[in-house]
N, C-alpha and C positions, 0 to 999 in steps of 0.2 A: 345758897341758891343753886338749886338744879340745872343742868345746862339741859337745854334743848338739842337734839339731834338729828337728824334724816340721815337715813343710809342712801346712797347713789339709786341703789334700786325703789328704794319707796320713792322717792324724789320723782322716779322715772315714771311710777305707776301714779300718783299723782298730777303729772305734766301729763301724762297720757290721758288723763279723764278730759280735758280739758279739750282735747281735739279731736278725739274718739267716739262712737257712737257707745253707749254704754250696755245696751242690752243687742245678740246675737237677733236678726232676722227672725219671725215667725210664720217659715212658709207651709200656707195650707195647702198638704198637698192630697188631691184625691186621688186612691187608686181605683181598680176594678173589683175590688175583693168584697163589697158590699152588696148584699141580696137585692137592694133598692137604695136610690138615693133621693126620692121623691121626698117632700115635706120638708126635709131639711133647710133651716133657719138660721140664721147667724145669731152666735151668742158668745159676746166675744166678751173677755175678762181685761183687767189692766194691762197686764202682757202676753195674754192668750187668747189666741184665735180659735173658734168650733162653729162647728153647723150643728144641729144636733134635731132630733124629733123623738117623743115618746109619749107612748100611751099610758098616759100615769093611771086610768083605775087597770089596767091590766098587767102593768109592772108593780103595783102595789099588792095587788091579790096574790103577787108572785110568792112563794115560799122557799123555793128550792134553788138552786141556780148551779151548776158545773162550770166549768173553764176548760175551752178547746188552748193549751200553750200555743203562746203567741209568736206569729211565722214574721218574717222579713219580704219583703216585695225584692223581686229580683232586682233590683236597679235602687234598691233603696240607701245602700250606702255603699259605694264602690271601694273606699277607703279604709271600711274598716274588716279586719279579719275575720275569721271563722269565731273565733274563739269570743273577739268581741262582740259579735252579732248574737251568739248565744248567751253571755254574759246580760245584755240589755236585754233581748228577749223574754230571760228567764226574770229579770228585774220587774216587768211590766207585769207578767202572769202572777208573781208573788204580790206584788200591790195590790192588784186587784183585787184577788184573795182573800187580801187581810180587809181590804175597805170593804167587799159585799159582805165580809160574815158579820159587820155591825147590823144585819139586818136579816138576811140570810142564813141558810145552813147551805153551807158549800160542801158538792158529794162530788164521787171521782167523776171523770170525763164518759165510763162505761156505765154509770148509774144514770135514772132519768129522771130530770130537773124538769122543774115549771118554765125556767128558762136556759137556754145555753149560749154566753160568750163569745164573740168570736174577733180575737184583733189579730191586725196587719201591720208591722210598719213598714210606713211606703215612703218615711225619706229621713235618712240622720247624716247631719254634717258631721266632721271629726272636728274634737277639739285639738287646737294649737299647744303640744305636748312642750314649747321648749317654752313661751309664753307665758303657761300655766304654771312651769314649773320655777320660773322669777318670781310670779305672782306670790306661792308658797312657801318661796325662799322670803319674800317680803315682811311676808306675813308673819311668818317665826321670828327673825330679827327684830321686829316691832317689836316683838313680846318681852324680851331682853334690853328696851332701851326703856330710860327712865323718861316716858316724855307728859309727866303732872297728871294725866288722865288717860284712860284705856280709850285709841284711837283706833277704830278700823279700819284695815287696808284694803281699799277696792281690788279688784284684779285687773291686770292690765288687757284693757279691752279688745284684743288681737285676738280670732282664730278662737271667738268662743262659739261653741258648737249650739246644734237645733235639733228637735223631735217631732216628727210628725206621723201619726198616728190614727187611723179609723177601725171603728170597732162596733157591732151592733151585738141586740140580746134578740134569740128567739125562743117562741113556744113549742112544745111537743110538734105543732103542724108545720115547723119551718118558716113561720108568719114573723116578718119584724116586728117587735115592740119598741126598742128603743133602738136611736143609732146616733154615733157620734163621729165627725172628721175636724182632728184639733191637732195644733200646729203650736209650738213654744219655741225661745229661744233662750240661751244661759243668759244672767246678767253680772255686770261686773261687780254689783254690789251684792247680791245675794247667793251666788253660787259660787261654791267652795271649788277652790283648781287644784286640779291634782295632774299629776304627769303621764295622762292617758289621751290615746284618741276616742276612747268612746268616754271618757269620763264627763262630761255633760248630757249627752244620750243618755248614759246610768241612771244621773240625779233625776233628770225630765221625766222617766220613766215613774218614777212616784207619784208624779204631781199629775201624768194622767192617770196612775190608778185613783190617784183619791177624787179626781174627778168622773170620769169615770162609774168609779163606785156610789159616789153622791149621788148620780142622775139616776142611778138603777134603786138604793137606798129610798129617795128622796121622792122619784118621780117627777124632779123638776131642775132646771140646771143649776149649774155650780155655780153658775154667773151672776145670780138673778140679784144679787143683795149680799149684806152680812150677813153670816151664820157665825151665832154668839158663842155657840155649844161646843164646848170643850173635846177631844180626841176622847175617843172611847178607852175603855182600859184595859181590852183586849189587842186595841189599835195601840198603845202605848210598849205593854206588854211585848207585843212580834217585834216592833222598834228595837228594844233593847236585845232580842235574838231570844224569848223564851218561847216556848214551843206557843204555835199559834191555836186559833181558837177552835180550826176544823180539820182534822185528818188529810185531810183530801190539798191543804195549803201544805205538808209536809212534802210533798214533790216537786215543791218549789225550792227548797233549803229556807232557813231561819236566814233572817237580816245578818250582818257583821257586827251587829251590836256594837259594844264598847271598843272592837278592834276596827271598827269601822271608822266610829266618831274621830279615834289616835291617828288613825292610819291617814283620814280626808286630811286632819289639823296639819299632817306634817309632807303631805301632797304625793301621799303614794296612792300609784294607781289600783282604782277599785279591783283589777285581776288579783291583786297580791291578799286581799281583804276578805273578799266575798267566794264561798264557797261552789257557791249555784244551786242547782237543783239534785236533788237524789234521781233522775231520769236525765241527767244534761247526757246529751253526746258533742262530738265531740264540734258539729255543728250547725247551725243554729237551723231552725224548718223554714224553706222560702216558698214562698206561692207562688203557682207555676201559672 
């Protein structure tokens, strides 16, 4: 007969579900950096919040599309450093990247697009580095105990961080077509902890490029329903860090691939992992 175990720590991250809120805040936050905010509609997901408006036959007719890299709002996260502002920064412009060229040819920033990109973040909380770092610790020890079935271990709900983000596309004349102000927060159950302050800003950072990219893709929100369709295999491809599908996403750097997936599993923070961008300096571009 197998004995049953709990380590102190999982014990702790278990009791802690139980009186903790389990997903981080999603504040929508608007900044000034949008050409217009007129139209915009609430189009909110299970755990994410956006406004959002777009001219789906004139983002469909769209062929081409560039990406201005994505600036931080001054007051957008006081907490987090140079280094980390540039690290999510550069995480948002790479997503994005890889989700418009499902649809898209993406050319550089000096070439001219049908449409051109342009995001701000204007508010990221820091995650809870010592928090995260039990959470991880949790999570590896589970792996090493015999307990009759593979259990997973939430993260302990403390000081999980948020992203929020507005971004619109325009045409040669400067005209919006599309524009989006979306707002997420980590949750204890699906977001991997690792021992950083921006490390949940990093993860979020994906989840509005592929949103994001859906709406300009799609012409219609991320929100609206199931999509059955499986990730593309260019979109799977960049994932695992092979060179991506358009030149011009190279000035982003490739994903961390497989030293990415080791590196989350065992809660080092994404600085150690991810390379950044072939143009990164050394920090990150704020909107004045």
């Amino acid at each position: 007969m197998h004995r049953k175990w709990r380590s102190p720590v999982h014990a702790l991250v278990l009791a802690g579900m139980g009186l903790l809120p389990a997903c981080a805040s999603a504040p929508l936050v608007q900044g000034l950096t949008l050409s217009s905010y007129e139209g915009l509609t609430q189009s909110d997901g299970m755990i994410t919040k956006s406004r959002i408006r777009v001219n789906k036959p004139q983002v469909l007719a769209s062929r081409t599309v560039n990406i201005v890299p994505t600036a931080f709002s001054a007051t957008a996260s006081p907490k987090l450093n140079d280094q980390q502002r540039t690290l999510v920064a550069n995480a948002v412009s790479r997503a994005l990247c890889v989700s418009l060229s499902d649809r898209f040819e993406v050319v550089t920033i000096d070439a001219p697009a049908d449409l051109t990109v342009k995001t701000v973040v204007t508010h990221a909380t820091e995650t809870d580095e010592v928090a995260a770092g039990l959470s991880a610790v949790a999570s590896i020890g589970s792996s090493f105990v015999d307990m009759g079935a593979p259990v997973p271990v939430p993260r302990i709900p403390i000081g999980l961080g948020n992203l929020s983000i507005e971004a619109e596309a325009l045409d040669p004349l400067g005209q919006q077509q599309a524009a989006m102000v979306w707002g997420r927060g980590a949750t204890a159950f699906f977001s991997s902890p690792k021992a950083s302050k921006a490390s949940d800003a990093y993860d979020l950072a994906a989840s509005f490029g592929d949103d994001f990219g859906y709406l300009l893709v799609k012409g219609e929100s991320p929100f609206g329903g199931v999509d059955p369709s499986l990730p593309s295999m260019q979109k799977i491809s960049s994932a695992i860090g092979f060179a991506p599908k358009h030149a011009a996403c190279e000035n982003y750097g490739r994903a961390p691939g497989i030293a990415g997936v080791v590196g989350g599993k065992l809660g080092l923070p994404p600085e150690w992992t991810d390379e950044g961008g072939k143009e990164t300096t050394s920090t990150a571009a704020q909107w004045q």
